[in-house]
NUMARVEX-462711 format. One record per residue (C-alpha): residue number from 0; residue in one letter; x, y, z. Coordinates in Angstrom, 1 decimal. Example, Ala and Ser with C-alpha at 12.3 -4.5 7.8 and 13.67 -1.06 7.14 Angstrom:
<pt><resi>0</resi><resn>a</resn><xx>12.3</xx><yy>-4.5</yy><zz>7.8</zz></pt>
<pt><resi>1</resi><resn>s</resn><xx>13.7</xx><yy>-1.1</yy><zz>7.1</zz></pt>
***
This chain:
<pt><resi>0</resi><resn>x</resn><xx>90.9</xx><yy>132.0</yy><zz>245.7</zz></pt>
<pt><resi>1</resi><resn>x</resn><xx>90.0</xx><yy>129.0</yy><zz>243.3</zz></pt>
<pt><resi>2</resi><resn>x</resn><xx>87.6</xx><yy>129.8</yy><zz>240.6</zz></pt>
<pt><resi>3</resi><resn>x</resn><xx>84.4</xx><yy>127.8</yy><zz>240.2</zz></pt>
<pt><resi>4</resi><resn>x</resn><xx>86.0</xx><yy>125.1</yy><zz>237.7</zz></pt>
<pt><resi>5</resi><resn>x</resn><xx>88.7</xx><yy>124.2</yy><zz>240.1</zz></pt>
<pt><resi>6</resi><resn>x</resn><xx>85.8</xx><yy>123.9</yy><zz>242.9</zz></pt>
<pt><resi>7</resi><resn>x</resn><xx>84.2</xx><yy>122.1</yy><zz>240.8</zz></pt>
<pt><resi>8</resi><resn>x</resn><xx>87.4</xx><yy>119.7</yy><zz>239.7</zz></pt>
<pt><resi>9</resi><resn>x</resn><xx>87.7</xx><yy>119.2</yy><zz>243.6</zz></pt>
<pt><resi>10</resi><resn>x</resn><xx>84.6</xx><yy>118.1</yy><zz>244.4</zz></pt>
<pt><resi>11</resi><resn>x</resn><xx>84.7</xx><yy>115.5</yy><zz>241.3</zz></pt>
<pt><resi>12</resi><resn>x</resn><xx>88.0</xx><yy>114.5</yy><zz>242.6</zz></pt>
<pt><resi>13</resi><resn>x</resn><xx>87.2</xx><yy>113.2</yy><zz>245.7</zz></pt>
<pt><resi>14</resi><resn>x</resn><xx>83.5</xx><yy>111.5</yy><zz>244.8</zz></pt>
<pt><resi>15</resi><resn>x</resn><xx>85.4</xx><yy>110.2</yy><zz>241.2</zz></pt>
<pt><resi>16</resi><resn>x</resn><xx>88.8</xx><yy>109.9</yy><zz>242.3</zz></pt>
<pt><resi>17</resi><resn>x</resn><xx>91.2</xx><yy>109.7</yy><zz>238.8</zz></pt>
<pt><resi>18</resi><resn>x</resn><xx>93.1</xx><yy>106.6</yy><zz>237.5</zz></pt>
<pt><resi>19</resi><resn>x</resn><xx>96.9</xx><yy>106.6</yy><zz>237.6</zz></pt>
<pt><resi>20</resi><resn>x</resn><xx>97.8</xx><yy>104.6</yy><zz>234.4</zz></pt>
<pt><resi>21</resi><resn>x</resn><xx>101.5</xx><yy>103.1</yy><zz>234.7</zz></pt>
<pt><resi>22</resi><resn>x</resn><xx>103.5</xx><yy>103.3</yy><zz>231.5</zz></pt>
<pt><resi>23</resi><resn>x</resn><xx>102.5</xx><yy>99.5</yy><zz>230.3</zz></pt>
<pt><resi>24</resi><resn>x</resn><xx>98.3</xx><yy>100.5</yy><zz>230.2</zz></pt>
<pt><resi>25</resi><resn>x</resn><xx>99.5</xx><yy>103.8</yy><zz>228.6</zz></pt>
<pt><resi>26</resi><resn>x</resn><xx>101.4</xx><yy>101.9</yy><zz>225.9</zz></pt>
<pt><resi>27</resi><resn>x</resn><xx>98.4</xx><yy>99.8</yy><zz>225.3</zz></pt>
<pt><resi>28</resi><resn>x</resn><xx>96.1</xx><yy>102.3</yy><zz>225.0</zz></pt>
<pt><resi>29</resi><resn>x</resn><xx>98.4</xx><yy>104.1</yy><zz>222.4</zz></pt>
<pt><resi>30</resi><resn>x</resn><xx>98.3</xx><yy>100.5</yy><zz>220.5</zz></pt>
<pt><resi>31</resi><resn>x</resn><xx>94.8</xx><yy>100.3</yy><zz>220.3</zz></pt>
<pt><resi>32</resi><resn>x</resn><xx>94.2</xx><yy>103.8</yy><zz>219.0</zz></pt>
<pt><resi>33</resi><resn>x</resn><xx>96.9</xx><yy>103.3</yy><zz>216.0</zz></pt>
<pt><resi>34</resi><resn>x</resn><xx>95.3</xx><yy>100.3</yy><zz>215.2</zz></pt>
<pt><resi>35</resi><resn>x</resn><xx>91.6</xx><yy>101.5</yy><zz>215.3</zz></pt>
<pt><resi>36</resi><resn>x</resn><xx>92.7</xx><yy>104.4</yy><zz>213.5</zz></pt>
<pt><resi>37</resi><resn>x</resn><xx>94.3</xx><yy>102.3</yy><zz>210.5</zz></pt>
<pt><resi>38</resi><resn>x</resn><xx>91.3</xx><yy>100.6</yy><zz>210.5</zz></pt>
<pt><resi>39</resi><resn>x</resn><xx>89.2</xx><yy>103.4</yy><zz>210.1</zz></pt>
<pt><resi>40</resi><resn>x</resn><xx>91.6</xx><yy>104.9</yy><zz>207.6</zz></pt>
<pt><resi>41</resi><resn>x</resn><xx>91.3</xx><yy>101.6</yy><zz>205.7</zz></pt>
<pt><resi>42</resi><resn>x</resn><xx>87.7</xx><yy>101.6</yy><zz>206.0</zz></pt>
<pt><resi>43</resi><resn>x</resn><xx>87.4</xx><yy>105.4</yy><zz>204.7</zz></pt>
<pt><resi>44</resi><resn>x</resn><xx>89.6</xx><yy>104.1</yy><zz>201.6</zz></pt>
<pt><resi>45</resi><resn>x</resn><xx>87.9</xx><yy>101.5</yy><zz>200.8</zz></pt>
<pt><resi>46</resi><resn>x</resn><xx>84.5</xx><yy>103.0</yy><zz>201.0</zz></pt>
<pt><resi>47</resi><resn>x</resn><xx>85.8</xx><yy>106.2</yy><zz>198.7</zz></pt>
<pt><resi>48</resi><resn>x</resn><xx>87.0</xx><yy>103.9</yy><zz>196.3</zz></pt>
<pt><resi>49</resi><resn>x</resn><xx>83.5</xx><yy>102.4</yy><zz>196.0</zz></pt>
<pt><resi>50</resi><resn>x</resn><xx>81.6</xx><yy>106.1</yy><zz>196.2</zz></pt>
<pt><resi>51</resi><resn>x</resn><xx>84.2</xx><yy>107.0</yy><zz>193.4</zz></pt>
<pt><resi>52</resi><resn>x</resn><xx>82.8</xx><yy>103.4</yy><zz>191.4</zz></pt>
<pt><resi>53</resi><resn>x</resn><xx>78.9</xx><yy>104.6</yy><zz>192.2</zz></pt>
<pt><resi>54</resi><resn>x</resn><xx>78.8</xx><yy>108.1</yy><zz>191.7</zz></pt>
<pt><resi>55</resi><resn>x</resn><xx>76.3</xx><yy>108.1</yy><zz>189.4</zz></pt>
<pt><resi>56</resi><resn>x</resn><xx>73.7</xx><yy>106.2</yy><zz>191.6</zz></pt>
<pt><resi>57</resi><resn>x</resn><xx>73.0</xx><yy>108.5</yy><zz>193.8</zz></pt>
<pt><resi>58</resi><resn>x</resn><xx>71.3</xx><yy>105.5</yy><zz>195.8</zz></pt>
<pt><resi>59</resi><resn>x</resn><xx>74.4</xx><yy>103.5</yy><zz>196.1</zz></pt>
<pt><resi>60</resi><resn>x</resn><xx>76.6</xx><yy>106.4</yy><zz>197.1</zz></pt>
<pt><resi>61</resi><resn>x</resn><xx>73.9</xx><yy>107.1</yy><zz>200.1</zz></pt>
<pt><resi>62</resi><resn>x</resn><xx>73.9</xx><yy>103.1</yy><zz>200.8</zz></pt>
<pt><resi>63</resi><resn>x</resn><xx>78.0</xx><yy>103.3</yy><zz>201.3</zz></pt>
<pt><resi>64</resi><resn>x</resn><xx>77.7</xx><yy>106.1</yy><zz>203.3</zz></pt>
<pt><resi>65</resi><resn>x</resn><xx>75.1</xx><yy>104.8</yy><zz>205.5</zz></pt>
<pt><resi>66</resi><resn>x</resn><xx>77.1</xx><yy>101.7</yy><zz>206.0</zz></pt>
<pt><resi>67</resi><resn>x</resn><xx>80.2</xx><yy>103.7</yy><zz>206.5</zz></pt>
<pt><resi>68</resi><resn>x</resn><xx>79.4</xx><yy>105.2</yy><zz>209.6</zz></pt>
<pt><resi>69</resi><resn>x</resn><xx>77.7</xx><yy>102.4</yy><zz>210.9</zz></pt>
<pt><resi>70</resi><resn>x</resn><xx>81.1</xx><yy>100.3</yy><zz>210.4</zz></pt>
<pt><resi>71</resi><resn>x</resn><xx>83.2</xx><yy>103.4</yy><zz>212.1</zz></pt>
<pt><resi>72</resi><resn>x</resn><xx>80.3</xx><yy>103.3</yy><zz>214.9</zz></pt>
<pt><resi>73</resi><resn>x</resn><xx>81.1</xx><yy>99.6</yy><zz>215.2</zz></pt>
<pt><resi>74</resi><resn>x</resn><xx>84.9</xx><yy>100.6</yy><zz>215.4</zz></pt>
<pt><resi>75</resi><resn>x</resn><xx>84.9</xx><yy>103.1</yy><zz>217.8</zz></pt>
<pt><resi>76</resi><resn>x</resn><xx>82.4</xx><yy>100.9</yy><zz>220.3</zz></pt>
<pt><resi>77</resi><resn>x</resn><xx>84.8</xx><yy>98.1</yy><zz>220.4</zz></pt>
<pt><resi>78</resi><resn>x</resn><xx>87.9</xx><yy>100.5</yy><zz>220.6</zz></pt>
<pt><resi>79</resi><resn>x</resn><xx>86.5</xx><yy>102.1</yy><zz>224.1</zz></pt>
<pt><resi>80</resi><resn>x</resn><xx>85.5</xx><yy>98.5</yy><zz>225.2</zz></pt>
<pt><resi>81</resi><resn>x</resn><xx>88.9</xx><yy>97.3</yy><zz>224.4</zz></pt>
<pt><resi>82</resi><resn>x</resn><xx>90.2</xx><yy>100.5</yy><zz>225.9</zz></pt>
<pt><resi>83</resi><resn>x</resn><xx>87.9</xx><yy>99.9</yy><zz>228.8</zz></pt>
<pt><resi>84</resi><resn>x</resn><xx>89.1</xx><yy>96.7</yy><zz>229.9</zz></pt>
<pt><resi>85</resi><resn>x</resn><xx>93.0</xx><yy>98.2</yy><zz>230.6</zz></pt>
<pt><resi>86</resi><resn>x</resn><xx>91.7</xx><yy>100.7</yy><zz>232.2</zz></pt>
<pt><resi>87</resi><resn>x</resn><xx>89.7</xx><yy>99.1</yy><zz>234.8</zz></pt>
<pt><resi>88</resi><resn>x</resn><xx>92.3</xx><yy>95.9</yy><zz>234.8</zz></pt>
***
């Protein structure tokens, strides 16, 4: 007897059928996650080093922050468009 999340998985299955990636869109995927996450590591870095520069302005400190995750936001967006594209060919 199947329990209700392999029901479930079915039905999905056959209205959403899954992608079979070959081993070339699975090694571009990989690439694009190591580079977006050195990018984001770099970003992180960078933005640390300034918090540790502005940690007396409380303002400034809140300003990097602010545009921190808006420049991760940014990353992540064009990673899953990037990411996107193999994917659909």
């Amino acid at each position: 007897m199947k329990s209700a999340y392999e029901l479930a998985m079915s039905r999905l299955e056959k209205t959403i059928p899954s992608l079979e990636l070959t081993t070339d869109q699975k090694r571009m995927l990989a690439e694009i996650d190591s580079e977006y996450e050195a990018r984001i590591a770099e970003q992180r870095i960078f933005i640390n080093g300034e918090i540790a520069k502005a940690f007396a302005d409380e303002a400034r400190v809140s300003e990097l922050r602010k545009q921190f995750a808006s420049e991760i936001a940014s990353l992540e967006e064009n990673r899953e468009r990037k990411k996107g594209r193999i994917r659909n060919g």
